[in-house]
Every structure is written in C-alpha cells, then in structure tokens.
N, C-alpha and C positions, 0 to 999 in steps of 0.2 A: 443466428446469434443465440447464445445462452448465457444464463446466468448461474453460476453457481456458487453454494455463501460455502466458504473455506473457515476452518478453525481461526478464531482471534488471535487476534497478537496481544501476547504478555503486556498487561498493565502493572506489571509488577514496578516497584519502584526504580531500582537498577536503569530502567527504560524511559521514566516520567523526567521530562525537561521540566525547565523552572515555570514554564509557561501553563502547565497540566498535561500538555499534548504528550503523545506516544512520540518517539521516531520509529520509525519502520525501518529504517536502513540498521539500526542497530541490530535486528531480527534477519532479516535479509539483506546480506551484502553483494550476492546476486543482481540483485535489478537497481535499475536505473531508474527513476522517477520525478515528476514536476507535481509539486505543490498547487491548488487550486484556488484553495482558501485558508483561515484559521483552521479548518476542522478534517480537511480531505486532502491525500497523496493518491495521486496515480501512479503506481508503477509498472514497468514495462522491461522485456530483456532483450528490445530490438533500437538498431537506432532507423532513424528515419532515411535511412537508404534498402532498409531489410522491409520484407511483409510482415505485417503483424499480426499473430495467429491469437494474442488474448493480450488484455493489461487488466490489473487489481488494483480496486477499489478500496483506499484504505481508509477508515474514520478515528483520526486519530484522536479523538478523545476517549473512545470504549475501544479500540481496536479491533471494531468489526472489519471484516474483509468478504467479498465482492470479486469472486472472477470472473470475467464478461469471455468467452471464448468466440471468434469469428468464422 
C-alpha cells in the first residue's frame, strides 16, 4: 500500500457549499464516493463487484487529498 498526497482541490468559492465544506464531485465527476464524516469523502472509480486498485481521501474543509494506491 502507498500513500500519495495529490494537488488540493479548489477552495475557491464557486465550490464552497453553505455548510463551508468543498464538494469534490463538482471537481471530479469521474468518481464515485461515500461520505464519512462532516469533514472526509472517500472517493473511488470502482463499484464493489470490480478490484480496487486506490480510493482518495478527500478533506473537505481545506481540500487536501490523499491517494492510497493497493
């Protein structure tokens, strides 16, 4: 397993829900993703019949991102 930190996602305003949070799906329409907490999205491009080769770690209050590769 690896970790690798990937460019932020835009805090720009366009992106800011009323809540403060990011959405990441506006940035990536790509992937699929479940929610964890107030602050954290996992997203993934596989469903749970496929292998999964990485999912991203998204912190949606600063838009740090987190690729875990397997």
């Amino acid at each position: 397993m690896q970790v690798i930190d990937m460019e932020p996602m835009s805090t720009a305003s366009e992106f800011v829900q009323e809540d403060g949070t990011i959405n990441p799906f506006q940035q990536d329409a790509y992937s699929m993703g479940h929610r964890l907490g107030t602050n954290v999205i996992v997203m993934f491009d596989t469903f749970d019949s496929q292998k999964m080769d990485y999912l991203i770690i998204v912190d949606t209050k600063t838009g740090e991102r987190k690729r875990i590769t397997f």
